[in-house]
C-alpha positions in Angstrom: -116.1 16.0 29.0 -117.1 17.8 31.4 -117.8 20.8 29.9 -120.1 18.9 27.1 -122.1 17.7 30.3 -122.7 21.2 31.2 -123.4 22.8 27.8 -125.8 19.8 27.3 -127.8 20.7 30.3 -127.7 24.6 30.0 -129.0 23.0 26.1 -132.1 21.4 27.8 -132.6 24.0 30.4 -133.0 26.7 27.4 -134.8 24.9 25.4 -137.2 23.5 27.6 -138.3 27.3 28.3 -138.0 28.7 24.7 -140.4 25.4 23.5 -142.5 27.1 26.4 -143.3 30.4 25.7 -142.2 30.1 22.0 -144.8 27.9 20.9 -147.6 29.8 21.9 -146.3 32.3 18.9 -146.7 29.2 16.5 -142.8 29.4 15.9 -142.3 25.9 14.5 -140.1 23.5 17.0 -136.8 23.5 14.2 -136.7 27.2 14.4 -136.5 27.4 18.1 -134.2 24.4 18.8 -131.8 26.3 16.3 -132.6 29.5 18.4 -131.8 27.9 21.2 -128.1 25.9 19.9 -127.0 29.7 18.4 -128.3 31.1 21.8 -126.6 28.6 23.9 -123.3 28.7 22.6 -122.1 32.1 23.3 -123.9 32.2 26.6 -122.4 29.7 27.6 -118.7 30.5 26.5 -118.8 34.1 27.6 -121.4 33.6 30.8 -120.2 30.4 32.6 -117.1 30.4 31.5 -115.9 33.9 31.5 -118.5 36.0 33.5 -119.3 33.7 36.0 -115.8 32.4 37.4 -115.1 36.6 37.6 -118.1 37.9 38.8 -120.2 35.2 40.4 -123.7 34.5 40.1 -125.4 37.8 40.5 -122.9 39.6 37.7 -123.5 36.6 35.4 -127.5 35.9 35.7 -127.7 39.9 34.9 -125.8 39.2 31.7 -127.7 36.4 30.9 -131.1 38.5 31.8 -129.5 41.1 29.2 -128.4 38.7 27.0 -131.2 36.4 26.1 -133.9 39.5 26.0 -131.9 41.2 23.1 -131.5 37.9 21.2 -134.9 36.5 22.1 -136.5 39.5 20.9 -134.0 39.8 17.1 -135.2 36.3 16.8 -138.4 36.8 17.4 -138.5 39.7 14.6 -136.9 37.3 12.6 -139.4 34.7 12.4 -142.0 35.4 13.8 -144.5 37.6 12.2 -146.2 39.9 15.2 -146.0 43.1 16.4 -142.9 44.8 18.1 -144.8 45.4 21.4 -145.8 41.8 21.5 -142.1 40.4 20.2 -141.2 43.0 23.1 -143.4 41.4 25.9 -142.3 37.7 25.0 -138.4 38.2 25.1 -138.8 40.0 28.3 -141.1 36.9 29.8 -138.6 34.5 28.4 -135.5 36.1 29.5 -136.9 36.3 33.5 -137.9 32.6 33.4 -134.0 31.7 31.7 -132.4 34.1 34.5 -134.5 32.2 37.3 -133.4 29.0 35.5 -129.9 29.5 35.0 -129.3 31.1 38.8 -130.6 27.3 38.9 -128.3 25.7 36.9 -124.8 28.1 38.2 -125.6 26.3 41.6 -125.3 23.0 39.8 -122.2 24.6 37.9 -120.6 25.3 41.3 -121.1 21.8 42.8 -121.2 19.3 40.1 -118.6 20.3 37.5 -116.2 22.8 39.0 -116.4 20.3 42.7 -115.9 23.1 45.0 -118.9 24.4 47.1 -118.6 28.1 46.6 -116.3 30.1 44.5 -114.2 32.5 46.0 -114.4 35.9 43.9 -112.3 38.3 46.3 -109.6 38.6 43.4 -112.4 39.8 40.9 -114.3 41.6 43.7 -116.3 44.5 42.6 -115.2 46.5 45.8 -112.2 47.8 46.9 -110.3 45.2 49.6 -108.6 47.6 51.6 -105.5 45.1 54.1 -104.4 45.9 57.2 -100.5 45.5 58.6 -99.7 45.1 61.6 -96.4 45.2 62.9 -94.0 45.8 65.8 -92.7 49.5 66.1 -88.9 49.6 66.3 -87.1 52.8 67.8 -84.1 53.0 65.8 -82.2 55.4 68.2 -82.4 52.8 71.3 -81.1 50.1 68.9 -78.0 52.4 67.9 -76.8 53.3 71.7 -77.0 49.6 72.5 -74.2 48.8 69.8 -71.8 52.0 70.7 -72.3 50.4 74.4 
């Protein structure tokens, strides 16, 4: 359930900025709400629940960024009949306001539906996590004359 809460809202969130800057292309509402269910559904499988829990927020609103410009801009060819510069421009305008929205909406993730207040991401860190031991030095010959006393 509550992964159905957080698809639904990642749903709204996308679609309330593909009606946005969608519409002003005359793409009729049916066509982006289906854009934005097909868009939805892999970003949110492989971003939030994949990417994100790995990576963190950064690594995962770059994907998205990446993500929704390549598909933004096929759709756009798909249905909409204007020039590749301008199908160009639109995806890459769309894509920055879903990024700024979903850096939005993986804070929500983090508090509401995973109910921890920061993930920890040293496992899947990105840099090397180079330890330190520390330890008591032992001198082996000392400890052998004390037993042949």
């Amino acid at each position: 359930m509550k992964h159905l809460k957080a698809f639904a809202i990642k749903f709204g969130m996308v679609a309330i900025v593909l009606l946005s800057t969608l519409t002003l292309f005359e793409v009729p509402v049916s066509v982006i709400l289906t854009t934005t269910l097909v868009l939805t559904i892999p970003a949110y499988l492989l971003g939030d629940l994949f990417i994100y829990p790995r990576f963190g927020n950064l690594v995962a609103s770059i994907m998205d960024f990446a993500f929704f410009t390549a598909a933004v801009w096929l759709f756009m060819a798909m249905f909409v009949a204007t020039t590749p510069t301008t199908n160009a421009i639109n995806a890459f305008f769309t894509a920055i306001f879903v990024t700024f929205v979903e850096a939005l909406y993986h804070a929500f993730y983090i508090s509401k539906i995973t109910n921890r207040e920061q993930e920890n991401t040293e496992a899947y860190s990105l840099r090397p996590q180079f330890g330190t031991e520390f330890s008591e030095e032992v001198d082996v010959k000392s400890s052998i004359d004390k037993k042949k006393r």
